[in-house]
N, C-alpha and C positions, 0 to 999 in steps of 0.2 A: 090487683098486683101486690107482692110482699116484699119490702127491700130491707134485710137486717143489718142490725147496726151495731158496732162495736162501741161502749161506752169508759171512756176514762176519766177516773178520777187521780189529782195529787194528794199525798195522805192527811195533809193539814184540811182540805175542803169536806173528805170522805169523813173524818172526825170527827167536824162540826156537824154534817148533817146525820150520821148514827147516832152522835150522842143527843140529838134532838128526839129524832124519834123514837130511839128506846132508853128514857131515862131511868127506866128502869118499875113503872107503874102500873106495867100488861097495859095500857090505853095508846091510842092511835094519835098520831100527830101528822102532821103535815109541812111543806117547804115548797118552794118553785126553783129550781134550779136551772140558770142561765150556760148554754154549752156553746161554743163555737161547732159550726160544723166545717169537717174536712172529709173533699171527696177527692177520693183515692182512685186513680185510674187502675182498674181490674184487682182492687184491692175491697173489701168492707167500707166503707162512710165511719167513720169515728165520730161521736162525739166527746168535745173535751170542756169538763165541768171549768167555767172560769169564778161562777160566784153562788154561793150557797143564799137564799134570803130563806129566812126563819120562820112561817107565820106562830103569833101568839096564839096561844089557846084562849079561847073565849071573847077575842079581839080582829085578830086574824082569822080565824079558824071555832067554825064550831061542830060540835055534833049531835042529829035531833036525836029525841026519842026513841026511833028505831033504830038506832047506831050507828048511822050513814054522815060523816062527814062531809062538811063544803067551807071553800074558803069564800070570805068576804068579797064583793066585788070590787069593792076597793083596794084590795091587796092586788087583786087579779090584774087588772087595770093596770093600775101601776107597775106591776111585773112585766106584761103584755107591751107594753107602751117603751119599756127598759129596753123587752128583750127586741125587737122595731127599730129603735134606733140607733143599738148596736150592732145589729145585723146578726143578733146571737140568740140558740136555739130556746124555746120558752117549756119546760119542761115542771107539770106540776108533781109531788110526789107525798105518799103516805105509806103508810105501815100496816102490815098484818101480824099475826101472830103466830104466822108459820115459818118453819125453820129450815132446811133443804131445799124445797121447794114452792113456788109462790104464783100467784093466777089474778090479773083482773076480774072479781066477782060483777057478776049481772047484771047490777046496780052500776057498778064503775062506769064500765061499757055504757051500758045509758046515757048518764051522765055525758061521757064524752059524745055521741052521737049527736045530744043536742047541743053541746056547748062548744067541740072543736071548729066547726064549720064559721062560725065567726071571728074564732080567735085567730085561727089562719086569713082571717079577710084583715086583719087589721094587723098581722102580722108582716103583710106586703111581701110574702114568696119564699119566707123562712118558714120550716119545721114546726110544728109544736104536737107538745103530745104529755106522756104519764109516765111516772114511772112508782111500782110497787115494791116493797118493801118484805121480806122476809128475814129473818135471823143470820141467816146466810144464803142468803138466794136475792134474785131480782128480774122483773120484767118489766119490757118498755112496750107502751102502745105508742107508736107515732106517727103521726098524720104528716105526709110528704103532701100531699093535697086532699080535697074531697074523695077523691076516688082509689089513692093509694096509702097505703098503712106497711108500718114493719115494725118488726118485733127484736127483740134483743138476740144476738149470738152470743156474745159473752162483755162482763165488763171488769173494768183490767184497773187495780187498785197500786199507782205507783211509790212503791217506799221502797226500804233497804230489801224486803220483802216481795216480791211483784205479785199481789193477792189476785186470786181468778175468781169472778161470782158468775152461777150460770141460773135459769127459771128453775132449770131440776136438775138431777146426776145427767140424768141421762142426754144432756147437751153438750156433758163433759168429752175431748176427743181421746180416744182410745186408739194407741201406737198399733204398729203392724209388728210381730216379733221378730228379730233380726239377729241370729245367734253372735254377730261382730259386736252389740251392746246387749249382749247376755249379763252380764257379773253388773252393768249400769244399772239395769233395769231393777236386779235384785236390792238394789238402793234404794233408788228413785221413785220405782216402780213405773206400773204402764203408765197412766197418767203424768209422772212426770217427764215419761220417754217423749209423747207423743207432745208435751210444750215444747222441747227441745226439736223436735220432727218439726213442727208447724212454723218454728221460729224464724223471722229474719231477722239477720243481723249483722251489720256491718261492720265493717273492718276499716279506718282511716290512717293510713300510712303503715306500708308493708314489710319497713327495712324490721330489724334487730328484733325487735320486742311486738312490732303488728304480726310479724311472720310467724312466731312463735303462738301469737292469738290464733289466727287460722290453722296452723299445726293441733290446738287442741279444741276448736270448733269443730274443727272437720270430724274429728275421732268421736267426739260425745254425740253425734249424729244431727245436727243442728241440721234444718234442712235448705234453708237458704243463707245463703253468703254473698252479701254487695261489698265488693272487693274495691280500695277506692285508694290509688297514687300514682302520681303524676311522672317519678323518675322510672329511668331502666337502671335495669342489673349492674353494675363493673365490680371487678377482680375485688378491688380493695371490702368489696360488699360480702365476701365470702365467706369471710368469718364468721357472721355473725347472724346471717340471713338463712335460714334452716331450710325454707323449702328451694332453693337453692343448690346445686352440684357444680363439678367444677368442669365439665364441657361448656354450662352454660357462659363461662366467661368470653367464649369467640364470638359467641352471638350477640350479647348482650341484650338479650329481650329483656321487655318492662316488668314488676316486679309484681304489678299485676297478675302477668300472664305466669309466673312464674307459682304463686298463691293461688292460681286456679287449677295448676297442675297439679299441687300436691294434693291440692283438696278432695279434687276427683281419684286419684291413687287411691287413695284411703278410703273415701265415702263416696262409691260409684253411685249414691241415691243423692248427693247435694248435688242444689240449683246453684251455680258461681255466674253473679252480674261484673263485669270487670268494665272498671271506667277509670280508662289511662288519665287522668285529667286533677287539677286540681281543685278541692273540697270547698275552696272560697269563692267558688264560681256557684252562680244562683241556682244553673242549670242542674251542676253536680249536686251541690246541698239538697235541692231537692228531692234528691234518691233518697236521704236521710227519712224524708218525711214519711216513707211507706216502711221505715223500720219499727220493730220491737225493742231492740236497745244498739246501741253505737258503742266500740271501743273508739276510742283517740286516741290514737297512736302517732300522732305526726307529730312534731316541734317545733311547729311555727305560733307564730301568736294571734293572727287572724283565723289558723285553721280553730281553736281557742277562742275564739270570740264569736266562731259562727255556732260552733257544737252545741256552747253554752245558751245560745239563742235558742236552737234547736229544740234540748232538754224539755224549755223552761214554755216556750212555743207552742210544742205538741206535745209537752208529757211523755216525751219516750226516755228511758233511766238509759244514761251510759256513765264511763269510767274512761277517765284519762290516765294511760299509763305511762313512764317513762323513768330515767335514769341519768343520774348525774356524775360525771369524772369532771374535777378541777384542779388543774396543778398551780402552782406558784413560779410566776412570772421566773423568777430570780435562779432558783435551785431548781424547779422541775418537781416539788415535792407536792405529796397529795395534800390536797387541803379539803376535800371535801368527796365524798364516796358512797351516795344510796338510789336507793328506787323510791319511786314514789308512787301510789296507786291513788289515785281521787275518784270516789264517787258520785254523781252528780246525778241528784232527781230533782224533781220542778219542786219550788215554791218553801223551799227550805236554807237557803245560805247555797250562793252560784259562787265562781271561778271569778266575777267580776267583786263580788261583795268581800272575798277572801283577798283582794290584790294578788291575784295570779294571772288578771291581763294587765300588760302594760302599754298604755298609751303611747310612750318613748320607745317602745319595742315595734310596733302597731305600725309609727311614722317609718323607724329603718327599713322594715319589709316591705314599704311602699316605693321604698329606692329602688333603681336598676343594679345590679349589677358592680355595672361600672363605677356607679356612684358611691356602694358601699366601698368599694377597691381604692376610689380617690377619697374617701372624708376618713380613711382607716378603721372601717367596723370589723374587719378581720373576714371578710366575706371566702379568701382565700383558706382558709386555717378550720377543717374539719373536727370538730368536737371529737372528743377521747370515746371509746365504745368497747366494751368488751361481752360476750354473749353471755358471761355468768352472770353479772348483773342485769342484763336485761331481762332474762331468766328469770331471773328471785321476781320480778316486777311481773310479767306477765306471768307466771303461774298462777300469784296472788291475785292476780284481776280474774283469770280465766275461772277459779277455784269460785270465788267471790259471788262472781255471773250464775255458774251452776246453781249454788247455793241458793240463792237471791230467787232466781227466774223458776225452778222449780217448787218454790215456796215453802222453803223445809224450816222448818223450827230453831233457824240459828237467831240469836238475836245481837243484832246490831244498831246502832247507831240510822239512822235513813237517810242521811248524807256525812260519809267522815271520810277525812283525809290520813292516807300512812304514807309514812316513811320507814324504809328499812335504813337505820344507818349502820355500817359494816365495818366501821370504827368500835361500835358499842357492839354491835352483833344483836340491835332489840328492831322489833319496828315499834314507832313513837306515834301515837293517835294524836290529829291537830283538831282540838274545838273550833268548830264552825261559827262563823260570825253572820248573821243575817240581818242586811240593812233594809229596815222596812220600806225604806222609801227606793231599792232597788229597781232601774227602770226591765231589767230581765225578771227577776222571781218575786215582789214582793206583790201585793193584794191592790196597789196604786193601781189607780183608775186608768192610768198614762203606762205602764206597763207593758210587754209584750206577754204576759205572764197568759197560759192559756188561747191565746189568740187565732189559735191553728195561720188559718191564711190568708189571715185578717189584718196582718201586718208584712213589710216585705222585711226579708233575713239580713243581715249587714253583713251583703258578701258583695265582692270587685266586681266592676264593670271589664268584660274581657275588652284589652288594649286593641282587637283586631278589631271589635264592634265597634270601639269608641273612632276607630282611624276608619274606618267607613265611614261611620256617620259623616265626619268632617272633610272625608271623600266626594263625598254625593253633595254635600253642603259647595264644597269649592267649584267643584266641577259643573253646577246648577247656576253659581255666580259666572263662573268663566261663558258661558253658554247668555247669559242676560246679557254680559258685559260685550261679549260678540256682536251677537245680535243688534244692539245700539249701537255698536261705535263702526260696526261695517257695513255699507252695500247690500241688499238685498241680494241671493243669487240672480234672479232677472234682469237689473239692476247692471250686474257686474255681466249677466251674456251681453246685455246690449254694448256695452263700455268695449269690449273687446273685441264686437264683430267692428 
């Protein structure tokens, strides 16, 4: 049996292990690379690089006289034993000196023959396997058990850039023509038509500036869309909510359903998943997990606190977008006026390292309601919203994604944060701050960084589960507490006859 696997790297770990083994010498080096695995219900198996280990040349790692390298058993071991008891894939890896495309040679294979059947025994039920090295290519042999192996479909390099490595071209996917992204295509080309085809990608929060992401998802031909909020439609929403008309206001359907309408209008070939629900629930986050990138589109601070786990978790690149109106209390005058676009890839300076979650924010949204209404957090008092600005913000993200996911040659930054301010008329680049001792993206051993689902996400316990539990909890007392304190039914016939 053959089961392929999709492999990711963050571009700080991909770094270190290219510039290991092509420092530039023509000579073969070698690494063991630890992955977490995540399996995907009716998706690919991913693995996500959590730690590069180095071996040394002539220490670590030697090679004989016929040119065939092997690493020390002591390195091995110690990898093995690592990758064991963190329940994380054990993956050994070296280099060729081919460039396009790349093949375990005869010898390799060997090798593994005699050597994986063990390491899978002391593995205890986790993966292990190879991976080869070309100039621009890669293939993985991986041993699922004794008797089952797979091979690599593609592996997905995340930065500003989202790099594609495949064993040869010919793995690469090639689009179907579609004369509705004709003039795309001429850009992009096939190859990049058919990433955008293949692509899922989600949408969190549908009002102003999410609606406008699905608006130009849908048209660049994106093939799947996980459509993800919790509100419905009203009047006042119509300003600024594009896939949106104005019948819809008697019905007031959810804004979901209303993003999946447009989406199919336009691109009768997109998949739309619509989940009325909201993103801080574990159940929903989890939809996240089978994406290729996320917008954040919502403005809550815990929806912000899961994405960013998310990102940094499974290595999937997204961007938070959104938009600021601030008047002054006194006069009503602006005091503050932009978009803001953030980019967010794993393992480079998160949303938390930058203080853009707030703890104090975090506690209010765990209030009811009413509670905000009585301490005066302003729960009644809708934020200012105009579509123009929401605009300038979602084009720039939508623009951005293109760029990015079809891998074209812009060069930017691999995680930067803009601001448009509309006072100055510029957008302003903010330097990233990255805390190495971050418990989301830094290399700490205590980290979720890479982890796939190896850790749980920091999202809410729904309130109806919690009021069951304590349901079945009371109602299992009231039933012990019966049971003692009354009469047996038989008891209680005889008492009465």
């Amino acid at each position: 049996m053959s089961r392929d696997v999709e492999l990711r790297f963050a571009q700080s770990q991909w770094d270190q292990l290219y510039n290991h083994l092509y420092p530039g010498d023509e000579r073969e080096h070698a690494a063991v690379v630890l992955a977490a695995l995540v399996q995907r219900p009716s998706q690919t198996p991913r693995l996500l690089v959590r730690e590069v280990l180095l071996a040394q040349d002539g220490v670590d790692y030697g090679v004989s006289p016929q040119g065939h390298g092997r690493l020390s058993a002591t390195f091995i071991n110690r990898a093995i034993v690592r990758a064991r008891n963190e329940k994380l894939v054990y993956l050994h890896v070296h280099n060729h000196g081919s460039d396009r495309s790349v093949e375990f040679s005869d010898v390799d294979y060997a090798s593994h023959e005699r050597g994986y059947p063990a390491l899978l025994d002391i593995a205890k039920g986790m993966p292990v396997g190879a991976l080869v090295f070309g100039l621009r290519s890669l293939q993985i042999d991986l041993w699922w058990s004794k008797t089952e192996r797979g091979r690599l479909k593609y592996c997905t390099v995340v930065s500003s850039r989202i790099q594609r490595l495949y064993s040869s071209p010919s793995r690469a996917p090639k689009a179907a023509y579609r004369p509705s992204v004709d003039r795309q295509v001429r850009f992009l080309g096939e190859a990049g038509q058919a990433h955008l085809a293949g692509a899922r990608v989600a949408v969190v929060g549908l009002g102003g500036v999410g609606s406008m992401a699905v608006q130009d998802l849908a048209r660049m031909g994106v093939g799947d869309l996980v459509l993800i909020d919790s509100d419905k439609f009203e009047e006042t929403n119509l300003s600024r909510v594009v896939t949106a008309i104005f019948r819809d206001i008697a019905h007031k359907p959810p804004k979901t359903e209303l993003a999946a309408r447009y989406a199919r209008l336009v691109n009768p070939n997109v998949r739309c998943e619509v989940i009325e629900d909201d993103v801080t629930y574990e159940d929903v986050a989890d939809k996240l997990v089978d994406c290729d990138f996320i917008f954040l589109c919502a403005d809550t601070m815990r929806a912000r606190l899961v994405v960013n786990a998310i990102v940094n978790q499974h290595l999937i690149p997204a961007v938070q977008v959104g938009s600021k109106i601030l008047l002054s209390k006194e006069g009503g005058n602006l005091e503050q006026l932009y978009s803001v676009v953030r980019h967010m890839r794993p393992g480079c300076g998160c949303l938390l390292c930058n203080g853009l979650i707030s703890g104090y924010r975090l506690a209010i949204e765990e209030k009811s309601e009413a509670d905000w209404r009585a301490q005066n957090y302003g729960a009644e008092t809708p934020n200012p919203s105009v579509i123009t600005l929401n605009g300038i913000g979602a084009s720039r993200a939508t623009n951005d994604f293109l760029m990015d996911f079809v891998g074209t040659d812009v060069n930017r930054p691999a995680a930067a944060y803009y601001r448009y301010d509309v006072f100055k008329g510029t957008w302003l680049k903010t330097n990233l701050r990255h805390d190495k001792d971050c418990s989301e993206c830094s290399g700490d051993t205590e980290s979720r960084f890479a982890r796939g689902s190896g850790v749980r996400l920091p999202c809410r316990q729904r309130a109806e589960k919690a009021s069951n539990t304590l349901s079945r909890i009371a109602s299992v007392m009231r039933d012990l507490w019966s049971a003692w304190m009354q009469p047996s039914a038989s008891t209680q016939a005889g008492t009465t006859k």
